[in-house]
N, C-alpha and C positions, 0 to 999 in steps of 0.2 A: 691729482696734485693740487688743484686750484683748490678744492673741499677742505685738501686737508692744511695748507698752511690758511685758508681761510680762518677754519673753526679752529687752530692750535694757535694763530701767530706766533709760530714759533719757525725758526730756520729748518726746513726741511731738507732732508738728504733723499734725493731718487736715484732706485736702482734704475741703471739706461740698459741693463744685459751688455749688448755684445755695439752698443750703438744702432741695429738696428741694419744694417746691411754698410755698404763701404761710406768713402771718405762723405759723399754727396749727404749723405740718408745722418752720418754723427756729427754733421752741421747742421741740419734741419733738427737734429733732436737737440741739443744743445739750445737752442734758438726757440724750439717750441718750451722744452722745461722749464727754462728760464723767465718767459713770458707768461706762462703758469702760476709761476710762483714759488719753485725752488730753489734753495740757494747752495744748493752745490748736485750735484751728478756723480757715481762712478759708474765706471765702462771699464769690460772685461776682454782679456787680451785671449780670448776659447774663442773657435770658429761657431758658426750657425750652422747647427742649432747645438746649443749649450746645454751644459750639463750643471748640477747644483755643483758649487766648489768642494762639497764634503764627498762627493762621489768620485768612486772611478772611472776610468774611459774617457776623460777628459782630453782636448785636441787643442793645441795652441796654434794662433794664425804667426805669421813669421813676425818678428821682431818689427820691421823693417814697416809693417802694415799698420801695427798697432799706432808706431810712434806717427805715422803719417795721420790718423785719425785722433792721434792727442793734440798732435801740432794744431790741425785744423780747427777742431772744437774750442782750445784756448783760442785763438785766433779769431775767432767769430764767435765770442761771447759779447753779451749785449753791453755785460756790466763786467769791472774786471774783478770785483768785488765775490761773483759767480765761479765757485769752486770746482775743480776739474779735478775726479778723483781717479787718478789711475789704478786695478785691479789688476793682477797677475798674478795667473794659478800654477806656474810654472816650480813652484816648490813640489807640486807632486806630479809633473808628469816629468822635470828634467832634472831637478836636485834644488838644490838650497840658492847654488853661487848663480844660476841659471835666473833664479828669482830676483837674486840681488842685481843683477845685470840688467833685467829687462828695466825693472823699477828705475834702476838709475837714469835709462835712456829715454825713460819713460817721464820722468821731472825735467831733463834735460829738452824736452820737447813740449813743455810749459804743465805738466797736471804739477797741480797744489800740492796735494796728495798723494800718500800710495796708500795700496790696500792690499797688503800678500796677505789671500786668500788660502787655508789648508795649513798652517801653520803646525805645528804636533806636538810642541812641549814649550813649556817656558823659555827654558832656551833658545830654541827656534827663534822667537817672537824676539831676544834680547841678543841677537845673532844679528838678525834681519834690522831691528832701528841702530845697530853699533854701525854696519854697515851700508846702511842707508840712511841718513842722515835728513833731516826733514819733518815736515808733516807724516803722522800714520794713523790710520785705520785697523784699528783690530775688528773681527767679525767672532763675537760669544753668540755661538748655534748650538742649542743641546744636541747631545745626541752624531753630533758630526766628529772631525779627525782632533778639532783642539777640547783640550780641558778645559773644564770647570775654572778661568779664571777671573778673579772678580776685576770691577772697574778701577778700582784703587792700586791692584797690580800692575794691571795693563800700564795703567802711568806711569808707575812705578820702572818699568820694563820701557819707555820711550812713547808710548801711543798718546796719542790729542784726541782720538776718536773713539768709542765701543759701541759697536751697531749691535742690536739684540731682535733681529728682523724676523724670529716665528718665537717668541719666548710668548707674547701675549696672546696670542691666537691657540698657542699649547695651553695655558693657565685659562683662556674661556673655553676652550674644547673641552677638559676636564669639566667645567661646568655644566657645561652642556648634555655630556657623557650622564651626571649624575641626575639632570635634572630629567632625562629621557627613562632612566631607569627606575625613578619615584614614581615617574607618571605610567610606567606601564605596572609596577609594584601595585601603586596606591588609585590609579585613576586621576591624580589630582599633582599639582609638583607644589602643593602645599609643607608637606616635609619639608622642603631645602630652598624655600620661600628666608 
């Protein structure tokens, strides 16, 4: 965290997963982020150990746990300035209103933010900010449950946020891919130099 809003000065967002174990452990992480140099957090409402949001077999911890770990974290933030993003994957393992529910109780228990995570169509996403009202987070993952939608949508659709958290690491992998295959082709990755 320190590296990278070092060398970006720019406001970073860290994933915190699951907090980290119960209320004690998403106070300390909170507290350590923040001191790093991050300006906002989100924390996901999946038991430990967690599963990627675009996956199945996901486990939600009860309502009741989450909100006690957002309360706490907003509560013991250094600065108030430090964003509390609340996640919740509950679109795909209990329905749509399940999501809308937890999120609301979830802002209601101080996150800045929400972040429904698994979303599955435009609508979905313009379901979810009609009905949730607030700060939101969209997560654009190739390859996972939501589409192709661009940043301009997402606005368009209610969101403040678009996280695109393996898009670069996919476009250098590709890199990488090619330049492994010149140099066992050519000897050399002069090609693709």
């Amino acid at each position: 965290i320190r590296e990278i809003a070092d060398a970006s000065q720019l406001p970073v967002v860290v994933d915190a997963d699951t907090g980290y174990g119960e209320v004690e452990c998403a106070i300390r992480t909170v507290v350590e982020y923040e001191r790093a140099g991050a300006a906002a957090l989100h924390v996901e409402d999946q038991v430990f150990p967690k599963r990627c949001g675009h996956l199945d077999g996901k486990r939600l911890v009860p309502v009741d746990v989450m909100v006690d770990k957002v309360r706490a974290m907003s509560e013991h933030r250094l600065n108030d300035e430090f964003m509390i993003i609340a996640r919740t994957d509950a679109r795909s393992t209990d329905g749509m209103q399940a999501a809308i529910d937890r999120a609301s109780a979830y802002r209601e228990a101080g996150a800045d933010m929400i972040f429904p995570e698994g979303l599955q169509t435009e609508a979905e996403f313009q379901q979810f900010a009609e009905a949730c009202p607030g700060l939101l987070l969209a997560n654009m993952t190739e390859f996972g449950k939501t589409p192709d939608i661009t940043a301009g949508r997402f606005s368009d659709l209610g969101y403040d946020l678009v996280i695109y958290p393996l898009s670069m690491m996919r476009l250098a992998m590709g890199h990488v891919a090619r330049g492994l295959a010149a140099l066992r082709e050519h000897g050399t990755v002069a090609p693709v130099l």
